[in-house]
VEXPA-423970 format. One record per residue (C-alpha): chain; z, x, y; residue number from 1. Coordinates in nm, 3 decimals. Each point is the difference from the previous one (the first is absolute). Layout:
<nodes>
   mol        zz        xx        yy   seq
     A         Z         X         Y   NUM
...
</nodes>
This chain:
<nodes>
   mol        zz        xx        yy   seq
     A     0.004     9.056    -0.525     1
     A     0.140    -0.356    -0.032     2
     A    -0.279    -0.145     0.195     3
     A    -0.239     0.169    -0.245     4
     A     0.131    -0.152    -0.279     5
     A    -0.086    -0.383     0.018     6
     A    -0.418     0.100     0.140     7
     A     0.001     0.237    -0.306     8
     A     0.133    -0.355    -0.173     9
     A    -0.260    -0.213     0.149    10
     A    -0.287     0.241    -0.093    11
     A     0.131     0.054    -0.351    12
     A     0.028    -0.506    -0.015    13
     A    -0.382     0.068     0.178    14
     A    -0.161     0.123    -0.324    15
     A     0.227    -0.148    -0.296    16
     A    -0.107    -0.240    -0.202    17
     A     0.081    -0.204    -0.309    18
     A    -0.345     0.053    -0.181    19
     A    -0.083     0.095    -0.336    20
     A    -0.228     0.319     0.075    21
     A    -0.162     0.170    -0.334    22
     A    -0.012     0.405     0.097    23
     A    -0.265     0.156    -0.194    24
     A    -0.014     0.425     0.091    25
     A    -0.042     0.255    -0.270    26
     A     0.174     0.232     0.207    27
     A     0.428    -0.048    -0.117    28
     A     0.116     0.158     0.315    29
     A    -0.217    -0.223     0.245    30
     A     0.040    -0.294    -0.207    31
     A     0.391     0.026    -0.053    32
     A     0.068     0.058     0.390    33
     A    -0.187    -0.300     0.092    34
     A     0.156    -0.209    -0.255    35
     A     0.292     0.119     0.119    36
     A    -0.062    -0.086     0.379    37
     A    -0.143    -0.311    -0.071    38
     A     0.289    -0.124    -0.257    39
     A     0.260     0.020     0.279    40
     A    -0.193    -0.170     0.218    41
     A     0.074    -0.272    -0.234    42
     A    -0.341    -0.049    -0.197    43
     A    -0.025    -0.010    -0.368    44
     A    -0.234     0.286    -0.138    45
     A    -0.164     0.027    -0.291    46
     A    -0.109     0.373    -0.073    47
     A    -0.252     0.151    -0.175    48
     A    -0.181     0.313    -0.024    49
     A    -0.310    -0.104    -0.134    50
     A    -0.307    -0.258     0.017    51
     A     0.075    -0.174    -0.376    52
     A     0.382     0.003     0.052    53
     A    -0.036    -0.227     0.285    54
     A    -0.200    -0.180    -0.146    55
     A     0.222    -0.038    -0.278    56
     A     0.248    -0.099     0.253    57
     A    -0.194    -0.231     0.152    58
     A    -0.065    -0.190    -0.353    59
     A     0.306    -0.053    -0.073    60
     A     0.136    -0.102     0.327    61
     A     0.033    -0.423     0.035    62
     A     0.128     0.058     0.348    63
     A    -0.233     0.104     0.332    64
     A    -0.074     0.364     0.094    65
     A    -0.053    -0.012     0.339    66
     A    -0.151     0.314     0.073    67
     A    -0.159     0.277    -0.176    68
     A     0.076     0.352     0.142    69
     A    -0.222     0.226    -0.180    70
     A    -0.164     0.345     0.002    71
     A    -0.378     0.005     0.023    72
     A    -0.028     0.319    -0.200    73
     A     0.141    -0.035    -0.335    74
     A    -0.068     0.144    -0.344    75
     A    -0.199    -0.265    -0.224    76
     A    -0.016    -0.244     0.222    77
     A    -0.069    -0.057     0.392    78
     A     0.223    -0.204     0.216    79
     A    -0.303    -0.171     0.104    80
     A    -0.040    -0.123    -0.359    81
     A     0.393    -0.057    -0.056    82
     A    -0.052    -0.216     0.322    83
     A    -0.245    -0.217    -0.118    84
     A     0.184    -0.057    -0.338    85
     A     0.315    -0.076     0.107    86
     A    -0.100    -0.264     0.244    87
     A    -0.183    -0.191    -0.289    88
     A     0.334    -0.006    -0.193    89
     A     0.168    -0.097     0.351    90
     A    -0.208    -0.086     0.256    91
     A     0.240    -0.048     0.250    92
     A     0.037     0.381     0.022    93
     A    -0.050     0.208     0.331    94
     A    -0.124     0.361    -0.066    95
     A     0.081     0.300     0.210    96
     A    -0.156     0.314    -0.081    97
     A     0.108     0.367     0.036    98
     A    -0.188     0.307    -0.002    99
     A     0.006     0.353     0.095   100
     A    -0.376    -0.037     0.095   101
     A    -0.147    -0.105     0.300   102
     A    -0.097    -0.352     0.050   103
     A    -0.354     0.140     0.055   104
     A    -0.040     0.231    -0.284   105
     A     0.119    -0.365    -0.248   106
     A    -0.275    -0.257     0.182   107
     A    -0.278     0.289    -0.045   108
     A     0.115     0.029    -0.347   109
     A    -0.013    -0.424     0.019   110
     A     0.361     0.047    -0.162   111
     A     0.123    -0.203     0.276   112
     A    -0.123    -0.239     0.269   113
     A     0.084    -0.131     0.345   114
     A     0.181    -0.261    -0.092   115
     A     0.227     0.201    -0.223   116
     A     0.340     0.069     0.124   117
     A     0.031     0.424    -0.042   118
     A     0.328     0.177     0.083   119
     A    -0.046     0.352     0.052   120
     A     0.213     0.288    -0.209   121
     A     0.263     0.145     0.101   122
     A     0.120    -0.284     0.203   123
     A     0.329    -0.053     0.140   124
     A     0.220    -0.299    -0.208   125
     A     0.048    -0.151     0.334   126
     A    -0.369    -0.011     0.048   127
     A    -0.015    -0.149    -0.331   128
     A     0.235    -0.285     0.063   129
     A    -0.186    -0.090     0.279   130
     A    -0.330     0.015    -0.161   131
     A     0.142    -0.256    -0.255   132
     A     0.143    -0.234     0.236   133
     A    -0.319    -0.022     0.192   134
     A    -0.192    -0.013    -0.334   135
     A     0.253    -0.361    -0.067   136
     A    -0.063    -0.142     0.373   137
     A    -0.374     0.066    -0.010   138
     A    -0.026    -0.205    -0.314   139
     A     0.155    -0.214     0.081   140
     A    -0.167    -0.074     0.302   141
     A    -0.312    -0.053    -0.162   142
     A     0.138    -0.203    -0.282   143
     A     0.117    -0.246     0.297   144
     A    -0.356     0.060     0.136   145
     A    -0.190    -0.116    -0.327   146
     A     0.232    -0.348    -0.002   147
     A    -0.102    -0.101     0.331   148
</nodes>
């Protein structure tokens, strides 16, 4: 068991983070599990369970949000459209999106498109972690790319 402990340790450094990540998910149950995961792995999260809540959020926030995790599906307004908002408040914002649909079904609907980053529902929070660390290396990859 003891030599389980410190890979189960390395995983757990592998995906933390020191972010500010704005959770958007209508659902309390999905929402407050991830929030939970994702606060101790040391980001700062911001919740809210609706599009004009975050927004709200995002208003009065002087500080960055580095990532918005948000549902696509939500009552009065799409994460799509919460997307696009937000990142003209705060620009510097990465978006992750989460769905229960299929990737398919949202670009035939031209809810989503390629370059949209779409995390399937129900995910593991490990799979999430991941998805947010590579979300933070591929931009900033390509922010490096743009200065050259």
């Amino acid at each position: 068991m003891e030599k389980d402990q410190p890979k189960d340790h390395e995983h757990s450094a592998s995906v933390s983070g020191d972010e500010t990540i704005l959770l958007v998910e209508d659902q309390e149950a999905v929402r407050e599990s991830a929030a939970e995961y994702l606060a101790e792995n040391g980001y700062t999260v911001l919740r809210a369970s609706r599009g004009l809540e975050a927004l709200e959020i995002a208003q009065q926030r002087e500080d960055p949000i580095h990532l918005l995790l948000t549902d696509v599906v939500m009552p009065h307004m799409s994460g799509r459209e919460l997307s696009e908002r937000l990142t003209s408040i705060h620009p510097e914002t990465k978006v992750i999106f989460m769905s229960g649909y299929s990737n398919n079904l949202l670009s035939n609907q031209q809810v989503l498109d390629r370059r949209h980053e779409l995390l399937q529902k129900p995910f593991r929070l490990e799979v999430l972690g991941q998805r947010i660390r590579e979300a933070f290396a591929n931009k900033r990859a390509a922010s490096a790319d743009e200065q050259k």
